[in-house]
C-alpha positions, -999 to 999 in steps of 0.1 A, spaced: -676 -234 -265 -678 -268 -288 -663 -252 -311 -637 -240 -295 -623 -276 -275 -632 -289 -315 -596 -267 -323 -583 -273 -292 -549 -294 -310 -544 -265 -330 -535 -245 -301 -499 -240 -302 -497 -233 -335 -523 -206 -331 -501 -192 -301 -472 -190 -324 -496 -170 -352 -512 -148 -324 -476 -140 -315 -461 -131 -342 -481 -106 -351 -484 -92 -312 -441 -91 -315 -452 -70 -347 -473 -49 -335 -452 -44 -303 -424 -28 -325 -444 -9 -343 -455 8 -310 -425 9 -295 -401 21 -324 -386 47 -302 -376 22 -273 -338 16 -269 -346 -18 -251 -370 -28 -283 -349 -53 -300 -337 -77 -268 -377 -73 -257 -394 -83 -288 -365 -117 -293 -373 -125 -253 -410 -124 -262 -403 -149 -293 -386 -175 -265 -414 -170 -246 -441 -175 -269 -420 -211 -282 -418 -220 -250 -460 -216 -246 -464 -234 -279 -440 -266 -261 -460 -265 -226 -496 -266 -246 -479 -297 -266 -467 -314 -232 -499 -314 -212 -522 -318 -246 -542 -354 -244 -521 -380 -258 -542 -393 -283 -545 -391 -324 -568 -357 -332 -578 -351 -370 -588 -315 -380 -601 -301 -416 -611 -334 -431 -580 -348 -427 -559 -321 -434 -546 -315 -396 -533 -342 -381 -516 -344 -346 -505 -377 -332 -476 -387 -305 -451 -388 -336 -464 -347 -346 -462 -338 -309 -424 -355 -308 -408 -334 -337 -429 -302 -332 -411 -300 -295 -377 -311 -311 -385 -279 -338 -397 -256 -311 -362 -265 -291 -343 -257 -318 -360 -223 -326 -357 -211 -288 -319 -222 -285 -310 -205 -318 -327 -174 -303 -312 -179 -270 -274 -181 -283 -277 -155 -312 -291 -122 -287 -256 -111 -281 -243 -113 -318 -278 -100 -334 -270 -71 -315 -238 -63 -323 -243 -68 -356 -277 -45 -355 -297 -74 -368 -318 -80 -338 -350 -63 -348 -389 -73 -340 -388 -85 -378 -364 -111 -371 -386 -127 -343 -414 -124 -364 -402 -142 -388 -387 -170 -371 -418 -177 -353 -432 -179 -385 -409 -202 -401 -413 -218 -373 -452 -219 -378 -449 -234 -408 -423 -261 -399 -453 -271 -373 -479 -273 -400 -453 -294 -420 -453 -324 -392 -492 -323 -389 -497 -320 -423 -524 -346 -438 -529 -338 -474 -510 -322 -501 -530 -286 -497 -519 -283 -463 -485 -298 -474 -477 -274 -498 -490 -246 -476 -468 -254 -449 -433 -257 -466 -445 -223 -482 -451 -204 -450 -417 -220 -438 -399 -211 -469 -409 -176 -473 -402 -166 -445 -363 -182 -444 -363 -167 -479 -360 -133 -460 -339 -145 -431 -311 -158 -452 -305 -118 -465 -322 -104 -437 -280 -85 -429 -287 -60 -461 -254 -45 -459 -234 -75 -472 -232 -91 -505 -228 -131 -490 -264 -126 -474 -279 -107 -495 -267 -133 -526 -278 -163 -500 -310 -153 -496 -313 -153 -537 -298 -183 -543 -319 -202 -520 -349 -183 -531 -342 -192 -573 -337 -226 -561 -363 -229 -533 -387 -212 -562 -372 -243 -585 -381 -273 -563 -416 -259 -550 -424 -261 -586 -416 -296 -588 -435 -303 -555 -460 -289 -565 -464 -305 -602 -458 -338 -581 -491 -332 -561 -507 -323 -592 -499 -357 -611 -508 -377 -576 -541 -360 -574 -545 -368 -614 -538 -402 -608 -558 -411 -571 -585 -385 -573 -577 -375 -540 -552 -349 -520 -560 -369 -485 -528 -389 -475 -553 -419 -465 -567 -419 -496 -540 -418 -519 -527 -450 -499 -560 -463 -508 -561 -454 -542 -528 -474 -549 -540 -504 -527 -537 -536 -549 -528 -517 -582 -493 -532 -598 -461 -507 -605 -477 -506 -640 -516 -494 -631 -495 -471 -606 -468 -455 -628 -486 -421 -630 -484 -418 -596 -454 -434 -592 -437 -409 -611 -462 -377 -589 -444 -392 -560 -409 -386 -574 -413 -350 -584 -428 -352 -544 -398 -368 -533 -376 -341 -551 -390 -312 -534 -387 -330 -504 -353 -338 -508 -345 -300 -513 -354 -292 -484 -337 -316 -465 -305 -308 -488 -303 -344 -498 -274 -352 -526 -284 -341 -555 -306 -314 -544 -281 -301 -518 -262 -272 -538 -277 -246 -521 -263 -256 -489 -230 -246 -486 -230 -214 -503 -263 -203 -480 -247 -212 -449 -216 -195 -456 -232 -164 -464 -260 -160 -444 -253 -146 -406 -241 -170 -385 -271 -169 -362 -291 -173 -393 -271 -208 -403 -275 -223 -372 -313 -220 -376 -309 -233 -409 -291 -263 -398 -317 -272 -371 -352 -271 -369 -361 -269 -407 -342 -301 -414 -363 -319 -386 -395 -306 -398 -386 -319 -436 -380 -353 -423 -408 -355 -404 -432 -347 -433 -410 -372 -454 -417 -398 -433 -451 -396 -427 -458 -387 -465 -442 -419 -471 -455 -446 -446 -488 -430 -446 -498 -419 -484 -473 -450 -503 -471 -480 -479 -478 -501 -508 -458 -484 -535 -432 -490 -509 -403 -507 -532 -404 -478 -554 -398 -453 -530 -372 -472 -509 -350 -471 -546 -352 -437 -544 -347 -431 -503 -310 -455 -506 -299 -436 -535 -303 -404 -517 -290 -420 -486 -259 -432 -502 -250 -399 -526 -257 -381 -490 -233 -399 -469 -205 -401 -495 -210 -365 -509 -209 -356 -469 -180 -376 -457 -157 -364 -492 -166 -330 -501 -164 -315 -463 -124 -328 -460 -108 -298 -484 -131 -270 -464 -119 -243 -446 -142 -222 -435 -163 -238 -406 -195 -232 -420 -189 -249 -452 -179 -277 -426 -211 -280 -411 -229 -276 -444 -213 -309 -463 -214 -322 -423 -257 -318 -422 -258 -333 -454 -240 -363 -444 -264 -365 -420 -292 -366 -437 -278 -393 -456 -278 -416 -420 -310 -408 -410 -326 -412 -443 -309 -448 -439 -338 -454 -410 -363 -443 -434 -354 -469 -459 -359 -495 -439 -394 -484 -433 -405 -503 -405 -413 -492 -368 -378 -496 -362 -364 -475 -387 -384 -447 -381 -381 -448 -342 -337 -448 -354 -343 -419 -375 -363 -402 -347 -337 -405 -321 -312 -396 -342 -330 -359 -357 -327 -353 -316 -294 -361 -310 -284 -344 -343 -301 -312 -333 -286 -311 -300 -251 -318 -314 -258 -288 -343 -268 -264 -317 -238 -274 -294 -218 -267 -326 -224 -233 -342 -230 -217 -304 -193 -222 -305 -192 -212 -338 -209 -180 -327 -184 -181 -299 -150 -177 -327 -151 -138 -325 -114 -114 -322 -114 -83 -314 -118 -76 -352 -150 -90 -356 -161 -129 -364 -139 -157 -372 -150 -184 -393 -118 -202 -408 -112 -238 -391 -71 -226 -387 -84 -198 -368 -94 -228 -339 -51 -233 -336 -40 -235 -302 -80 -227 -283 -72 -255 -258 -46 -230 -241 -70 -198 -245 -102 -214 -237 -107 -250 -227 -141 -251 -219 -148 -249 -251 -122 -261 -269 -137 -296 -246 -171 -289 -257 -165 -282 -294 -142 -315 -290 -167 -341 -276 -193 -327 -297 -171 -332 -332 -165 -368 -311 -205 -371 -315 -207 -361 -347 -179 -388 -356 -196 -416 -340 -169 -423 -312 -187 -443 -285 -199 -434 -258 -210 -401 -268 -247 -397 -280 -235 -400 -319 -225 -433 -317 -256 -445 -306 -276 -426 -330 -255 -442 -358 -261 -473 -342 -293 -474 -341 -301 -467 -378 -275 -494 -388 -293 -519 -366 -323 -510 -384 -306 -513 -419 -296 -545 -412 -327 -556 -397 -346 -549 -431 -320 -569 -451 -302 -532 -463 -267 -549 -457 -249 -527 -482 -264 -495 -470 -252 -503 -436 -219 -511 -450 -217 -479 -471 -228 -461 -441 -198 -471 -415 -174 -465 -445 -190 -429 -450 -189 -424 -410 -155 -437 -411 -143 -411 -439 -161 -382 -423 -141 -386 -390 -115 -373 -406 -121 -339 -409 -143 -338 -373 -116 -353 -358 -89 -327 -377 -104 -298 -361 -97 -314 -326 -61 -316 -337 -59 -286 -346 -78 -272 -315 -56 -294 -290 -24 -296 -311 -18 -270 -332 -2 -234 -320 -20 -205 -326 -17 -168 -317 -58 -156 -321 -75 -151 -291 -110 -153 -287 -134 -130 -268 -154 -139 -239 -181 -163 -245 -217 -145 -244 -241 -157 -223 -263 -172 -241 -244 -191 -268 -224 -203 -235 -258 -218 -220 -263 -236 -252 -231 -246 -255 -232 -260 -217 -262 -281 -227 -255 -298 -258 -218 -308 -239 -239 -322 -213 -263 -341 -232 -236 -356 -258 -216 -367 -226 -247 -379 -206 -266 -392 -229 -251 -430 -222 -269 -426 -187 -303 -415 -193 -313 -429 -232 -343 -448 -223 -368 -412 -219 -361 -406 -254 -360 -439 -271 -397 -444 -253 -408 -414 -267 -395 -421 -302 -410 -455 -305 -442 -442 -289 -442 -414 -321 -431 -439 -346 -459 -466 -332 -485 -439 -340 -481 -437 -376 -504 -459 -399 -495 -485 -421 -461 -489 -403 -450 -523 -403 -437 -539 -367 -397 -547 -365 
């Protein structure tokens, strides 16, 4: 029974392992069973939203499993419930167009939960083994979502670009945590931190340059300029349903284990590391803000959109202090509740003919629907920056952090980038509100309407209630080691 409380903080990922393969199992069985499909995607919800209950009522206090190798902590328990969210409201608004488009399978629940798994194990992760075991379970497993529609050549040549890529950067990861454990003797985040202790950028130049071929695989999976061309291309070809998962939880569980691979196994090589954080931040937010403005197609949108993203939350991680990472941790949760809010209207720009991805396609939705023609509007607000809405204050916040750590020209850059991007965020409400158009959209499903309902709410809202969530962020960020105070 010792034994058993011992892996106690390792139960929710070990309900998301024992369910998978139950969902598995329960379509092997019941092959024959019209109702299969829904049942098995119903199943995955439920089993995510197990995995969030055992991390809310789970003892708030640090647990270390495998010599190091598990770790869970209030900043693991803050993004594993932001990635379990975003897996259960993908799954939620994507039942109805599965279906239609006979995608929705038991496969496809397994493997999300999987992916999702993995993204867990990411965040706890403690040491480069478990590391690189993590993003491969998560990878692997995406590797077949984005192709998992067989019948058309944009999935099907998604799912191989990001796997020759993905293949590419997991390479360099992985020679990375070869040339760290070369160079420190150890694969234990603490004590690689203590391995570099009191050595100058000279003694540590070996593993200065492990943690840039680190840093690089990292940054592929976060799509962080210049390891970002996979983005567009797999998110306009994989299914739409697909994307949105793409856009969500695997982004959050990058960034979490880029920030606590960086505060907690290089505190002290931290000047070397911030170099390489600003330039990503800035080629992010620049590549974001220019390259989305001549897209068409809504999904290329929100690909150059994430990226620039990425770039203003990396900005928090720059400034590496408690701070910082408490601004980058409120904004992965407003980000994710503004992406889901997004592509469940996305998911909602269907005709009679099937679905409708071009941005010109949105003409005159105001008039036809203006629920969500409002919702797809405040949302693109948020995504802008426009105060009040929840955007602006996640922008805000890693600014204020910026300049707090003397990053004035990253801050500067920033608002110039934000200022840029609102162009084409703010072109599709023009064109939504302005513009006439003759394409009329089918009801809203059910579930991508749900969705939709809440991310309005919380992006209009969010000005009322903040203080819940920026507790909770500073409470994760206070957790990690070796993180200097504001």
């Amino acid at each position: 029974m010792q034994e058993l409380t011992t892996y106690a903080p390792l139960l929710p990922e070990i309900v998301l392992a024992v369910g998978a393969m139950a969902i598995l199992m329960f379509g092997v069985f019941y092959r024959a069973d019209p109702g299969r499909d829904f049942a098995s995607s119903v199943l995955a919800v439920i089993v995510l939203l197990a995995a969030a209950v055992l991390l809310v009522i789970a003892p708030d206090e640090r647990e270390v499993l495998f010599d190091g190798g598990f770790v869970v902590d209030a900043f693991a328990r803050f993004m594993k419930l932001l990635v379990l969210a975003g897996g259960a409201l993908v799954l939620i608004m994507s039942f109805a167009d599965l279906s239609r488009a006979r995608l929705l399978s038991p496969e496809y629940a397994v493997l999300l939960l999987l992916a999702v798994l993995g993204m867990m194990l990411m965040v706890s992760a403690g040491d480069l083994i478990a590391l690189f075991l993590a993003i491969e379970l998560q990878s692997l497993a995406l590797y077949v979502v984005a192709a998992i529609d067989r019948d058309r050549v944009r999935s099907s040549e998604a799912g191989l670009k990001y796997f020759v890529l993905g293949s590419l950067s997991s390479g360099m990861l992985l020679y990375g945590c070869s040339l760290i454990y070369g160079f420190t003797g150890s694969i234990e985040f603490s004590a690689i931190a203590e391995a570099a202790k009191g050595h100058t950028s000279l003694q540590n130049v070996g593993l200065t340059i492990g943690m840039v071929f680190l840093l690089v695989g990292l940054a592929f999976k976060i799509s962080a300029v210049p390891f970002h061309m996979w983005t567009p291309d797999v998110y306009e070809g994989a299914p739409t349903p697909v994307t949105a998962f793409f856009a969500a939880a695997p982004k959050l569980a990058a960034m979490a284990l880029l920030i606590r691979v960086l505060l907690t196994a290089f505190p002290d090589v931290a000047v070397q590391w911030q170099q390489i954080i600003v330039f990503l931040s800035i080629a992010s937010m620049l590549l974001g803000a220019f390259a989305a403005i001549g897209q068409s197609n809504i999904k290329r949108l929100m690909a150059y959109s994430s990226i620039g993203h990425v770039g203003y939350a990396l900005i928090g991680i720059a400034a590496g202090t408690e701070v910082g990472t408490q601004a980058v941790l409120i904004y992965l949760a407003i980000y994710l509740a503004m992406t889901v809010g997004a592509f469940a209207c996305i998911l909602s720009m269907r005709t009679e003919q099937g679905m409708v991805e071009e941005i010109d396609a949105l003409a005159g939705l105001a008039k036809t629907k203006l629920p969500m023609a409002f919702v797809l509007a405040m949302i693109m607000f948020s995504m802008a920056g426009v105060p009040p809405l929840a955007g602006f204050f996640a922008k805000f916040y890693v600014f204020a952090a910026a300049i707090k750590s003397g990053l004035y020209a990253l801050a500067v850059i920033g608002v110039l980038a934000s200022v840029v991007a609102a162009y084409y965020y703010l072109r599709v409400v023009k064109i939504m509100f302005m513009d006439d158009g003759e394409v009329r959209f089918l009801p809203v499903d059910r579930g991508a309407g749900l969705v939709m309902t809440l991310s309005g709410l919380f992006v209009l809202l969010f000005i009322i209630v903040p203080i819940p969530l920026f507790d909770a962020a500073l409470s994760a960020a206070r957790s990690l080691p070796n993180l200097p105070g504001p």
